[in-house]
C-alpha positions as CSV (number, residue, x, y, z in Angstrom):
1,X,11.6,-0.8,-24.3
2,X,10.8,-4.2,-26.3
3,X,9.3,-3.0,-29.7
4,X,8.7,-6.1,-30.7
5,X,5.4,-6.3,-28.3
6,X,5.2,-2.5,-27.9
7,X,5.2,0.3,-30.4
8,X,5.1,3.8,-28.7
9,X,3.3,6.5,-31.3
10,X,2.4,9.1,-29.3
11,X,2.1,10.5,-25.9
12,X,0.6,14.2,-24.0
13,X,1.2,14.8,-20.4
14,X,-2.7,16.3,-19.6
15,X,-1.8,16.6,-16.0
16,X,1.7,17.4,-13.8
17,X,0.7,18.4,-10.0
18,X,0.8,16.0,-7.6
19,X,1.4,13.3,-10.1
20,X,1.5,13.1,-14.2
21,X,-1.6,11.9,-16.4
22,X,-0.5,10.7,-20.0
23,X,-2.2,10.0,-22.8
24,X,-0.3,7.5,-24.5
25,X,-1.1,6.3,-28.5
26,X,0.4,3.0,-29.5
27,X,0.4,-0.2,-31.3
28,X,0.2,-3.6,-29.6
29,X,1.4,-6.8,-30.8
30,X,-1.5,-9.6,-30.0
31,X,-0.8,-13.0,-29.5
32,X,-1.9,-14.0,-33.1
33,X,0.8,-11.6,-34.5
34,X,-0.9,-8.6,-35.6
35,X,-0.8,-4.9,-34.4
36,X,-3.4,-3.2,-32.5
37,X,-3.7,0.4,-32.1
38,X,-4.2,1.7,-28.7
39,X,-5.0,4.5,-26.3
40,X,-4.5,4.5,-23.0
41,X,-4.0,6.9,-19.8
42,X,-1.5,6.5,-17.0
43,X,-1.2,8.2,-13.8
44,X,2.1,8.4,-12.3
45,X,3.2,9.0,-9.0
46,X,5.8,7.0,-8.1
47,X,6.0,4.1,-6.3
48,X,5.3,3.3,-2.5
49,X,5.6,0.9,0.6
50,X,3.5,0.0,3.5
51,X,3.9,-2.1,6.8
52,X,2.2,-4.5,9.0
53,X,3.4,-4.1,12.6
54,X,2.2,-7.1,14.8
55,X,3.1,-8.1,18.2
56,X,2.9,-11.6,18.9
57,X,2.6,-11.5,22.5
58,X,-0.4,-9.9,22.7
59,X,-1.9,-10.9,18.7
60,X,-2.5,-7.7,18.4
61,X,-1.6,-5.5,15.0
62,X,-1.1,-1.5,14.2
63,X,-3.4,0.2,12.2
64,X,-4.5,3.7,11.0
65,X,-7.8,5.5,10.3
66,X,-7.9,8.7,8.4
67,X,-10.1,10.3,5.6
68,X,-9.7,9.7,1.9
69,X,-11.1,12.1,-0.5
70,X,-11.5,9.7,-2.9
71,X,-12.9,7.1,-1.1
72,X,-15.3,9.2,0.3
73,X,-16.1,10.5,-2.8
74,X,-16.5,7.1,-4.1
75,X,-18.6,5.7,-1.3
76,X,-19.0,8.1,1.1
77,X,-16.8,6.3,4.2
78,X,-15.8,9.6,6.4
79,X,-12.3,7.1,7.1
80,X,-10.4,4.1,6.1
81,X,-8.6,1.6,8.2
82,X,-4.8,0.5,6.6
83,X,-1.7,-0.2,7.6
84,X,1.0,2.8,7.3
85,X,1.8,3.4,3.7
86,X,3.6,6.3,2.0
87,X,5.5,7.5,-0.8
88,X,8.9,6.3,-1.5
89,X,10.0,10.1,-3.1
90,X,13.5,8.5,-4.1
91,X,14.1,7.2,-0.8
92,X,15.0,3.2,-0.6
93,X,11.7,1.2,0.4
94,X,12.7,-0.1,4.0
95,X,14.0,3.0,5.2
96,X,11.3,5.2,3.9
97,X,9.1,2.7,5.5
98,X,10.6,2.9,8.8
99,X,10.2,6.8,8.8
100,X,6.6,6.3,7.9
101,X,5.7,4.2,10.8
102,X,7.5,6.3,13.1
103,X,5.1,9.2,11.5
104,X,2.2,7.7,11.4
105,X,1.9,5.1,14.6
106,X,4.7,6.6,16.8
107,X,6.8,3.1,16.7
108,X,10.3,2.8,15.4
109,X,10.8,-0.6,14.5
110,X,14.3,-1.5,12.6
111,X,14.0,-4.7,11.7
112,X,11.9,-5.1,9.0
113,X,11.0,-8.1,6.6
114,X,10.3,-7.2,2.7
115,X,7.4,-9.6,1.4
116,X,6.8,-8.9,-2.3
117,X,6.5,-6.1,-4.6
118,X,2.7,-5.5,-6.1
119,X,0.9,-3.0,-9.0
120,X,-2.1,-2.6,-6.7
121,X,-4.1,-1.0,-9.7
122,X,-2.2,-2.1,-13.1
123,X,-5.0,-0.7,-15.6
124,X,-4.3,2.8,-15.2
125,X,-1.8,3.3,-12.3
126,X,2.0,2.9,-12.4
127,X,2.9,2.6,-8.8
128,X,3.9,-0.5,-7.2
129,X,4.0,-0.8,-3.3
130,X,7.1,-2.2,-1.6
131,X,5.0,-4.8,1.7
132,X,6.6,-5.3,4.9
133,X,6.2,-6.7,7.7
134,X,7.6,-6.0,11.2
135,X,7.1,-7.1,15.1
136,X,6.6,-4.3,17.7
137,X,6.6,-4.1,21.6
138,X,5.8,-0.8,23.8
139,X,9.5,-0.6,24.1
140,X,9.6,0.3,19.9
141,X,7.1,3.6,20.7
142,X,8.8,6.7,20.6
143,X,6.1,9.1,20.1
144,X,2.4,9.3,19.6
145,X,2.2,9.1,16.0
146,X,-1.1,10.4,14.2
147,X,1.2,11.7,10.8
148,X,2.2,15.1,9.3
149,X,-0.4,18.0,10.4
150,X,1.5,20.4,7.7
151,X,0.9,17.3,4.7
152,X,-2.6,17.7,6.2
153,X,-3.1,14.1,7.9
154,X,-4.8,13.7,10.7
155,X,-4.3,10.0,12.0
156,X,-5.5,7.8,14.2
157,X,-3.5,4.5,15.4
158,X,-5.6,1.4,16.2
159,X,-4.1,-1.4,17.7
160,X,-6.4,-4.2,17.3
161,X,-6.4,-8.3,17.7
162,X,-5.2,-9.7,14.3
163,X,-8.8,-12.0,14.8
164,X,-10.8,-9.1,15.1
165,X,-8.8,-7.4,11.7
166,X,-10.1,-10.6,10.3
167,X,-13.4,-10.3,10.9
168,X,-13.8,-6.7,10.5
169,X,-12.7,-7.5,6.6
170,X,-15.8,-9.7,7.1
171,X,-18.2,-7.4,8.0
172,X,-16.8,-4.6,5.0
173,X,-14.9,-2.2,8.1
174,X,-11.7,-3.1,6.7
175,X,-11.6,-1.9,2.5
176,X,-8.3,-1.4,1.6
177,X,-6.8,-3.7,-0.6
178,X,-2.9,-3.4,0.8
179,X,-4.3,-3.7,4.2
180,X,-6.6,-7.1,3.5
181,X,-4.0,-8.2,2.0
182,X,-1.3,-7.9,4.7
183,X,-3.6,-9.1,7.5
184,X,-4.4,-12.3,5.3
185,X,-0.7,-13.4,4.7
186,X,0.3,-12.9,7.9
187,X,-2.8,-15.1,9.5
188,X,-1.7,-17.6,6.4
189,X,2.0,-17.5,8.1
190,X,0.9,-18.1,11.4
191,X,-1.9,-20.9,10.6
192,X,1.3,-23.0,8.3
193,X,3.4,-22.2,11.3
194,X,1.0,-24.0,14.0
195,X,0.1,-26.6,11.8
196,X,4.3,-27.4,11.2
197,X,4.5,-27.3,15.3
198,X,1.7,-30.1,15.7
């Protein structure tokens, strides 16, 4: 840790379930030199990865829809489409990813491509999600997918045109910032790559 920007004081773990809130106390070095005091809270549980499956023979993509207490709670939308995400639990991103998708859509896809790396909420969240992206055919399903009853998911798999992903971020059906973000670099990659054919 680089003391010479960041001067840890104190820190109280106020939560340790599913993940661990902290309470950290520090000082801060601003960019005119001086200290600041701080206190801040951090939510920690681990880090992730998600997928975008897309077949381009038929444009379509992978998706799934399932409830999110704290979406709901914070909006009231009974589901939310994404692409397949989950934990990493110490497991190496592509290969946790891989056993995701197979959990949640029912396709086993190998090859996958690793994107970037992002803090999807960096003010108070520590997590960072691993993006992929991967090409699927009906010969990659291998069961029905729809997730982990006993984790208590209860999935369902869309497979949707990537236009009509689009324009369902449009019209607000689409909310989930890994998701938007996944169907817009990959209609970015395909627009540079028909423009570089012309």
């Amino acid at each position: 840790m680089d003391e010479s920007v960041f001067r840890p004081i104190a820190e109280r773990v106020l939560a340790d379930d599913w993940g661990r809130l902290t309470k950290y106390e520090y000082e801060l070095r601003l960019r005119d030199g001086g200290w600041q005091r701080q206190t801040r809270e951090t939510y920690d549980r681990g880090n992730g990865a998600t997928c975008l499956l897309y077949n381009p023979r038929s444009g379509r993509v992978l998706l799934t829809r399932q409830f999110r207490l704290p979406v709901f709670l914070n909006g009231g939308l009974e589901s939310l489409i994404e692409t397949p995400a989950g934990l990493l639990d110490g497991a190496e991103p592509a290969t946790r990813m891989r056993a995701e998708l197979i959990e949640e859509t029912g396709y086993d896809v190998s090859e996958l491509t690793h994107l970037f790396d992002i803090y999807m909420s960096p003010g108070s969240v520590t997590e960072y999600l691993a993006f992929f992206y991967g090409e699927y055919t009906e010969k990659h399903r291998v069961g029905t997918g729809g997730g982990a009853p006993d984790e208590g998911e209860d999935i369902d798999v869309l497979e949707i045109s990537l236009s009509d992903a689009i324009q369902m971020i449009d019209r607000g059906e689409i909310r989930d910032a890994k998701t938007i973000i996944l169907l817009q670099h990959l209609t970015i990659r395909l627009f540079q790559e028909k423009d570089v054919k012309r």
